[in-house]
C-alpha positions in Angstrom: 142.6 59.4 138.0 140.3 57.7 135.4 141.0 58.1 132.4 138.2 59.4 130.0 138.0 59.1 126.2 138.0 61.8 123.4 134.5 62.3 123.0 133.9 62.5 126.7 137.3 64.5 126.9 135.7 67.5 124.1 131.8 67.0 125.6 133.2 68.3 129.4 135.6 70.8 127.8 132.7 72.2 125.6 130.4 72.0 128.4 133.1 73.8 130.4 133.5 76.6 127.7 130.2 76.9 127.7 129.7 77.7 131.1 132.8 79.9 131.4 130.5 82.0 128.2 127.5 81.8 130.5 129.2 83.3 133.5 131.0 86.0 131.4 127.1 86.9 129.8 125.7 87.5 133.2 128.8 89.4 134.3 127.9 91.8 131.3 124.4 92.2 131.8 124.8 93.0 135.3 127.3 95.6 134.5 124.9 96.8 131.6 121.8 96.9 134.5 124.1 99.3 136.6 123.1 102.8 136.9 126.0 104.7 134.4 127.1 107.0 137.0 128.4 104.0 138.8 130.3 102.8 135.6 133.7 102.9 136.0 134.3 104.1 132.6 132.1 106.5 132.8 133.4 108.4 135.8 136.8 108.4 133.8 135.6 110.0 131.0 133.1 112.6 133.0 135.6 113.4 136.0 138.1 116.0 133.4 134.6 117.7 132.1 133.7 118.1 135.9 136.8 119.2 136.9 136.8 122.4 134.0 133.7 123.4 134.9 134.0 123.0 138.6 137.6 125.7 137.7 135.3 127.6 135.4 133.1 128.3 138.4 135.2 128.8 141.1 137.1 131.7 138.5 133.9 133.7 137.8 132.5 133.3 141.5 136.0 134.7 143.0 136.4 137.4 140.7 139.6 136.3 138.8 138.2 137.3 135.2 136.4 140.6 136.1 139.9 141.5 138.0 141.5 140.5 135.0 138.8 141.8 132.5 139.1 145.2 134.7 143.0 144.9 134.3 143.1 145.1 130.6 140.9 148.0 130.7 142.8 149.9 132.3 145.8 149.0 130.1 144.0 149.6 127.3 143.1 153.0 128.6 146.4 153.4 129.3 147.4 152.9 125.9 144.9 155.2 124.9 146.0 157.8 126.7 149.9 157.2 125.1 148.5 157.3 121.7 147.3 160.6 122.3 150.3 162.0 123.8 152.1 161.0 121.2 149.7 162.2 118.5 150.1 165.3 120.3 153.7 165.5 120.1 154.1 164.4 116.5 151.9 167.0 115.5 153.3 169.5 118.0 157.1 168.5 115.9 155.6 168.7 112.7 154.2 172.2 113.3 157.8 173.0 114.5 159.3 170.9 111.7 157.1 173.6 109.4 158.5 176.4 111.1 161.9 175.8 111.0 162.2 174.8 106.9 159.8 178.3 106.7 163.0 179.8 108.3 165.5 178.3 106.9 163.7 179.4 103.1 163.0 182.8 104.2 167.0 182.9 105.9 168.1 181.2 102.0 166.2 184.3 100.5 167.5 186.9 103.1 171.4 185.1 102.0 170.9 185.1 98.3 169.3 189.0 98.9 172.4 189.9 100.7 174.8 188.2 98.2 173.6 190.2 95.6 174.0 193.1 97.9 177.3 192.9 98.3 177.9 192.0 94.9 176.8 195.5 94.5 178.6 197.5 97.0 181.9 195.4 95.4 181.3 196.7 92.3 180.7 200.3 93.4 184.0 199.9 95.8 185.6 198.9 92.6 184.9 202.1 90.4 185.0 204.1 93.4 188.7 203.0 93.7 189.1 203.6 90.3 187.7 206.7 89.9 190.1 207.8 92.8 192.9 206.7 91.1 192.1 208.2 87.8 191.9 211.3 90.5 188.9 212.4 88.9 187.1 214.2 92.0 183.8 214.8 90.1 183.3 211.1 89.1 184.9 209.7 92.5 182.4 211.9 94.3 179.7 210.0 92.2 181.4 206.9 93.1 181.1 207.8 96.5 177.4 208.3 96.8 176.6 205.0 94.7 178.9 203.5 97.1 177.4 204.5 100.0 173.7 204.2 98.6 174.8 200.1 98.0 176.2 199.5 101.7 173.2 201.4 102.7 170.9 198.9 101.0 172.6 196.3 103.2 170.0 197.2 105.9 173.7 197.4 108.0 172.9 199.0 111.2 175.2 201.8 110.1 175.0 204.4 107.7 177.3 206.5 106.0 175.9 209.9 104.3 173.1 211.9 104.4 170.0 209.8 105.9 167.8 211.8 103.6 169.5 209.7 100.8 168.1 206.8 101.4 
């Protein structure tokens, strides 16, 4: 081995660096002078991007989103069609909701009626009963007909007396 001094030693290792910088600049301009669709890094990047659309196109040319499209019409349709019945319904409980608190007024009238009816036909049972005990035939005889002119107000499917004293 010979042995070579410092200033020879630096001169090869700069000229040594210097070609390592050379061959790394043409390495670079030869990838740069490459067409990009043979860069590697650009085929990386593009291949995902390719890969949607390529699945984008195969989807709409097989049908999958008009099938799928058509599917959720028909859901929604569906839906529709619920909605309706069920519309239909609430309105149809309503109207019988209506009815039955119409009834159940007109049946609170018919009571409260009725209760004073028979607050009535008490009352003439009462001096009818005491106009029997006073044994006063003229006055019980009254009694009688007021009596039976209150149980007929009942609108009782019975009668008592002459009809023609109604």
């Amino acid at each position: 081995m010979t042995t070579l001094n410092p200033n020879e030693e630096e001169n090869s290792l700069a000229t040594e660096k210097d070609k390592l910088e050379l061959a790394k600049l043409r390495l670079e301009i030869r990838e740069l002078e490459r067409p990009f669709w043979k860069r590697p890094s650009y085929v990386l990047s593009a291949l995902p991007t390719l890969l949607a659309i390529a699945t984008l196109v195969y989807g709409v040319t097989s049908g999958y989103f008009s099938a799928s499209f058509t599917k959720l019409e028909n859901q929604k349709y569906s839906l529709e069609q619920q909605i309706k019945e069920f519309d239909a319904t609430r309105s149809t409980i309503e109207k019988q909701i209506a009815e039955l608190q119409s009834q159940k007024q007109e049946l609170e009238q018919r009571a409260a009626g009725m209760q004073s009816k028979m607050e009535g036909v008490k009352k003439a049972t009462q001096e009818f009963v005491h106009a029997l005990e006073a044994e006063n035939s003229d006055e019980a005889g009254e009694k009688m007909n007021l009596l039976i002119d209150a149980v007929n107000a009942l609108d009782a499917p019975w009668s008592f007396g002459n009809s023609n004293d109604r």
